[in-house]
C-alpha positions as CSV (number, residue, x, y, z in Angstrom):
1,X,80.7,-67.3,278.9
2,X,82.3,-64.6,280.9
3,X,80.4,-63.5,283.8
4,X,80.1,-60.4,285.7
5,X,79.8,-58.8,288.9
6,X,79.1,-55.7,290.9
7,X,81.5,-55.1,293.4
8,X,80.4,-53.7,296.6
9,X,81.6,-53.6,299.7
10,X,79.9,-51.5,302.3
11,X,78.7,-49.3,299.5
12,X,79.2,-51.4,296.8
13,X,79.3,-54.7,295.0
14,X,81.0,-57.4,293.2
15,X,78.8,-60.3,292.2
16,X,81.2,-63.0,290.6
17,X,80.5,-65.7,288.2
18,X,79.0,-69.7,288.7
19,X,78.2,-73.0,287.1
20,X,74.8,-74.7,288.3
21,X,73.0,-77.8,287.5
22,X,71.1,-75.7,284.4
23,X,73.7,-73.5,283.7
24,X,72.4,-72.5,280.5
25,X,69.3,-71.3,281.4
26,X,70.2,-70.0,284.9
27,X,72.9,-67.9,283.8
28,X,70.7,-66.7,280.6
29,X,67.9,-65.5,283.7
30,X,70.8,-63.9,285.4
31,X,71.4,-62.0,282.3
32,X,68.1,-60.8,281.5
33,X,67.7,-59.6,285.2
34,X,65.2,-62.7,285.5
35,X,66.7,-63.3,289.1
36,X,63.9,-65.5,290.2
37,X,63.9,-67.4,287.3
38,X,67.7,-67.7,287.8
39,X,66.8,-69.0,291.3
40,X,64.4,-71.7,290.0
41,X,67.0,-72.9,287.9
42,X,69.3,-73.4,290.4
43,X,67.6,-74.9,293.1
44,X,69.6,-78.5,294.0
45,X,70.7,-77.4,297.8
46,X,73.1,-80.2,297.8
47,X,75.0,-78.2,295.1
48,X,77.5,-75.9,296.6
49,X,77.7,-73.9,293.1
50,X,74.1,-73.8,292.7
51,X,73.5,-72.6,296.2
52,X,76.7,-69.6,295.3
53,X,74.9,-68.6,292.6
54,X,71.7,-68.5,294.1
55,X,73.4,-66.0,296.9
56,X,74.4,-64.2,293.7
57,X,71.3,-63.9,292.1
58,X,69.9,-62.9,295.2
59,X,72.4,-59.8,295.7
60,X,71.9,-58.8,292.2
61,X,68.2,-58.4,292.5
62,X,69.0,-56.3,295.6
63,X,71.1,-54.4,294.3
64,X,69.0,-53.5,291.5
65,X,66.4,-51.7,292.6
66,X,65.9,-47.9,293.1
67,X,66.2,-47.6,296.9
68,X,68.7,-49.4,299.4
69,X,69.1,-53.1,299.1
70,X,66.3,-55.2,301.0
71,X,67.3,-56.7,304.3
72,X,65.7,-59.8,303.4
73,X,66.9,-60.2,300.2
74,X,70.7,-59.6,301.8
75,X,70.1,-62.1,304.7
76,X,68.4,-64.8,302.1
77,X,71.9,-64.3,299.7
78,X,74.1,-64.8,302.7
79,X,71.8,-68.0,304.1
80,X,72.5,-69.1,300.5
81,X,76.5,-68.2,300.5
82,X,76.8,-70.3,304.1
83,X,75.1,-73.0,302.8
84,X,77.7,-73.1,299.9
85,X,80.8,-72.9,302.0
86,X,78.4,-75.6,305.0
87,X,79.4,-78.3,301.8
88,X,82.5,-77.0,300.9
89,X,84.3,-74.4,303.4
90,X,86.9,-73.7,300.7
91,X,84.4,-72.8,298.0
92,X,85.4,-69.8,296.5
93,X,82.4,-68.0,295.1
94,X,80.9,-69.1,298.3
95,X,83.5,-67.2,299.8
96,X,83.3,-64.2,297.4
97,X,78.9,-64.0,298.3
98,X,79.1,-63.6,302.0
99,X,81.9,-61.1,301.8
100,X,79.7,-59.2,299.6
101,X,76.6,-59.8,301.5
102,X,78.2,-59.4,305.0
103,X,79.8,-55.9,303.6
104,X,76.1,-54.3,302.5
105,X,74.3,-55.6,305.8
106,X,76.8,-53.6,307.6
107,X,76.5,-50.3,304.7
108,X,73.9,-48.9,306.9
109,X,75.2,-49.7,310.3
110,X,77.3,-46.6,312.2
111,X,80.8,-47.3,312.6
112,X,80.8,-48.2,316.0
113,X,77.9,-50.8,315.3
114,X,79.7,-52.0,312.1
115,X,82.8,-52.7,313.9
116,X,81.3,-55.2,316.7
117,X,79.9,-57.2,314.1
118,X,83.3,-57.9,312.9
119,X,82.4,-58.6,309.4
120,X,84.1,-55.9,308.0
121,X,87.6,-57.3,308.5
122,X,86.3,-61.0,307.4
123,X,84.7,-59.6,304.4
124,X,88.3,-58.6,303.9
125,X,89.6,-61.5,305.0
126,X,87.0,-63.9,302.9
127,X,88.6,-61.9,299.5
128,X,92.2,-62.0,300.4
129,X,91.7,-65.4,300.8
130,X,90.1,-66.2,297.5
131,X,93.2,-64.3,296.0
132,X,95.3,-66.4,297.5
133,X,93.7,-69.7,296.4
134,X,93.1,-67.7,292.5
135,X,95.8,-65.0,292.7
136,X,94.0,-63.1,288.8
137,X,90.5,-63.4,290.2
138,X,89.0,-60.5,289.2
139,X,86.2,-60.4,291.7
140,X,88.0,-60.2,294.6
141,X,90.4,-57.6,293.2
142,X,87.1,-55.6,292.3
143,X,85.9,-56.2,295.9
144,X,89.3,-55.2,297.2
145,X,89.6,-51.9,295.7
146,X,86.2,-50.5,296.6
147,X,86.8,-52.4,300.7
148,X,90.4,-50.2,300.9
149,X,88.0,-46.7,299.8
150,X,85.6,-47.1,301.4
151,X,87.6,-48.0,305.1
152,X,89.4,-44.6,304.4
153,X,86.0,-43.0,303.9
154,X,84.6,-44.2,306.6
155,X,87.3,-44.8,309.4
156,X,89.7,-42.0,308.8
157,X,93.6,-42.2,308.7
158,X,93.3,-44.6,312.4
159,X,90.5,-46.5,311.1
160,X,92.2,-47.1,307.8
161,X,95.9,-48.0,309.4
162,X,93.5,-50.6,312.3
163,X,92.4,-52.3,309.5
164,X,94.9,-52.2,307.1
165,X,93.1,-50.1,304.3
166,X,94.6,-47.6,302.0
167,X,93.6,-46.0,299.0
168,X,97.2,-47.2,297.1
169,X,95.9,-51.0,297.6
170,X,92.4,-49.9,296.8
171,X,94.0,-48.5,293.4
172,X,96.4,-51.6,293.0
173,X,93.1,-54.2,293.0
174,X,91.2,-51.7,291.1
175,X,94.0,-52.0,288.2
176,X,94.7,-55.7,288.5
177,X,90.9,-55.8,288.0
178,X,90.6,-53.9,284.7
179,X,93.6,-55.3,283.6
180,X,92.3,-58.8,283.4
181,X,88.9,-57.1,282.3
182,X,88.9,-53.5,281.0
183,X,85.6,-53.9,279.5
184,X,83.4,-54.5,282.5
185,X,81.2,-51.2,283.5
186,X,80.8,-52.3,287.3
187,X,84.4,-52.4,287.6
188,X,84.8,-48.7,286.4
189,X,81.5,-47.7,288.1
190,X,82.2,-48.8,291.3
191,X,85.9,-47.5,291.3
192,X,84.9,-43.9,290.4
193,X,82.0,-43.9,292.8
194,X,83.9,-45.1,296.1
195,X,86.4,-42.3,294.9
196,X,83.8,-40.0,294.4
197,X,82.1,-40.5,297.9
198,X,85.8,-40.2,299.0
199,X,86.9,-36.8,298.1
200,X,85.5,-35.5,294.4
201,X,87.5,-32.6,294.2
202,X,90.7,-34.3,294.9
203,X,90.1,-37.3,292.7
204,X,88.2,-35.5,290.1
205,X,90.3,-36.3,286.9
206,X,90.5,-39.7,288.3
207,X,86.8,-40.4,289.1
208,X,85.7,-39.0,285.2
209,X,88.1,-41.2,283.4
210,X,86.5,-44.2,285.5
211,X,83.2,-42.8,284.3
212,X,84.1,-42.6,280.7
213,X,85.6,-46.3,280.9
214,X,82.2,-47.5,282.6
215,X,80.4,-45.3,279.9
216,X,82.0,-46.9,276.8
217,X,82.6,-50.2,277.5
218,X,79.7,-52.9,275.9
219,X,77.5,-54.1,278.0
220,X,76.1,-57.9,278.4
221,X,73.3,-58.2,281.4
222,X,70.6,-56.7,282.6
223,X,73.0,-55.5,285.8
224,X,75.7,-54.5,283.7
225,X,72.8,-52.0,282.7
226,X,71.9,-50.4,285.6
227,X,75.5,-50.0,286.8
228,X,76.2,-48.0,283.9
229,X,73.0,-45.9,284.3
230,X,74.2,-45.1,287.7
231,X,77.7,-43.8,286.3
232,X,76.0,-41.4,283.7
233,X,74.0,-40.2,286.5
234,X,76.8,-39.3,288.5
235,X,78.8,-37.8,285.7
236,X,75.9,-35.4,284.8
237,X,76.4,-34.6,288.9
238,X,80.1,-34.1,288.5
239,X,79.6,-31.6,285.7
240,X,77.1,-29.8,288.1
241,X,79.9,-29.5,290.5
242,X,82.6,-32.0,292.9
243,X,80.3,-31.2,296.3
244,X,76.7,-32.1,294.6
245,X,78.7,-35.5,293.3
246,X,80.6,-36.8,296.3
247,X,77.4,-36.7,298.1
248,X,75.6,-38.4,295.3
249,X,78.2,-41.2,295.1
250,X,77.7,-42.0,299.3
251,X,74.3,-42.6,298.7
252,X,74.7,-44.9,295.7
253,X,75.8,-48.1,294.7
C-alpha cells in the first residue's frame, strides 16, 4: 500500500509512510483519520517502526484540526520520533518525524527565537540525510521543497543564503516529488501554499496549477481529505484576489 504524507515544515507537513506490528489495521486507522486507534495498534515501544508511526499518527491528528497544531500533540510525536531513532539512530522515518515535528514547534516561534533553537537547520539536515541514505524518497523531497520557501519567506535574501535555502531547490524537490508521485494532493497543496504565502502575485500562474493538480488528483485517507479541502479554499481566495490569498496561505497548513 502506498502511503501518504503532509509535508510541512515550519508551515507545513510531510508525514511519510510505516510498517508496525499490526500493520493492517494500524495503517487502515491512519486512513480513516482513526489516529488513536492507529496509536493502539502500534503500541510495542521496543519497535522503532511502530514508535515512527506512532510520531506520525500523532502529527497527523495535529494537523488536522481547524486551528494551529496542539503543542502537546507536537511534543508527544517528537517523544515518539526520538524514541525511534533512541533504537535505531539511522531510522529513516524516525528521522523524517522529528524533522517534521521539530519544523511546526518552531512555526510559531519569531525568527530570532526559531534560530537559537537550531532546529531549523537540523530539520534540514535530518531530510538531506534521508535523501542520501534513499536518494527517490518522496517525503523528504516534499519536506525539502516547502523548508527552501518557507526560509525565503521568512529569512529574506541573508536568511535564505545563511542557511542555504532558495526557491530553485525548493522547486527542484517539489518536482522530484510529483514526479515519483503526481497523484498525491499534499504534495500539490503544500507546494502552492508555501508559494502562495511567499509572493501570490508573482507566483500566481504557478500556485493555481498546483491547486488544480491537488484538486484533481484521487484521494485515499482521511488527511489526504482535508489537505485538499484546504487547497479549494485557497483557490476560492485566489480568485478573490493575490493579497486576500498570500495572507490566507501564511496562516494555513
Amino acid at each position: 500500500m502506498r502511503h501518504k504524507l503532509v509535508a510541512f515544515l515550519a508551515g507545513a507537513v510531510m508525514l511519510a509512510g510505516a510498517a508496525g506490528a499490526e500493520p493492517g489495521v494500524a495503517e487502515a486507522a491512519f486512513q480513516a483519520g482513526e489516529y488513536q486507534a492507529a496509536l493502539a495498534a502500534a503500541s510495542d515501544k521496543s519497535n522503532p517502526d511502530e514508535l515512527a508511526f506512532s510520531a506520525r499518527a500523532l502529527l497527523a491528528e495535529a494537523m488536522s484540526g481547524p486551528a494551529d497544531p496542539p503543542e502537546a500533540l507536537l511534543h508527544a510525536a517528537l517523544d515518539k520520533a526520538d524514541a525511534a531513532l533512541a533504537i535505531d539512530k539511522q531510522h529513516l522515518e524516525g528521522r523524517l518525524q522529528r524533522a517534521i515535528a521539530l519544523s511546526l514547534i518552531i512555526r510559531p516561534m519569531s525568527n530570532g527565537a526559531a534560530r537559537k533553537t537550531g532546529w531549523g537547520e537540523e530539520a534540514r539536515d535530518l531530510a538531506r540525510s534521508v535523501l542520501e541514505d534513499d536518494p527517490g524518497n518522496i517525503y523528504a523531497n516534499g519536506f525539502l521543497s516547502v523548508w527552501n520557501l518557507e526560509v525565503v519567506r521568512r529569512g529574506g535574501r541573508i536568511g535564505a543564503m545563511m542557511m542555504g535555502a532558495s526557491i530553485s531547490d525548493g522547486r527542484a524537490h517539489y518536482q522530484a516529488a510529483i514526479a515519483a508521485d503526481p497523484e498525491d494532493a499534499a504534495l500539490h497543496w503544500q507546494w502552492a501554499r508555501a508559494l502562495a504565502a511567499l509572493d501570490c502575485r508573482k507566483y500566481h500562474d504557478e500556485i493555481t496549477a498546483a491547486l488544480e493538480a491537488a484538486l484533481s488528483v484521487p484521494t485515499h485517507s482521511a488527511l489526504q481529505k482535508v489537505m485538499q479541502a484546504r487547497a479549494a479554499t485557497l483557490k476560492a481566495e485566489l480568485q478573490r484576489g493575490d493579497a486576500e490569498a498570500e495572507a490566507l496561505a501564511a496562516r494555513m497548513l
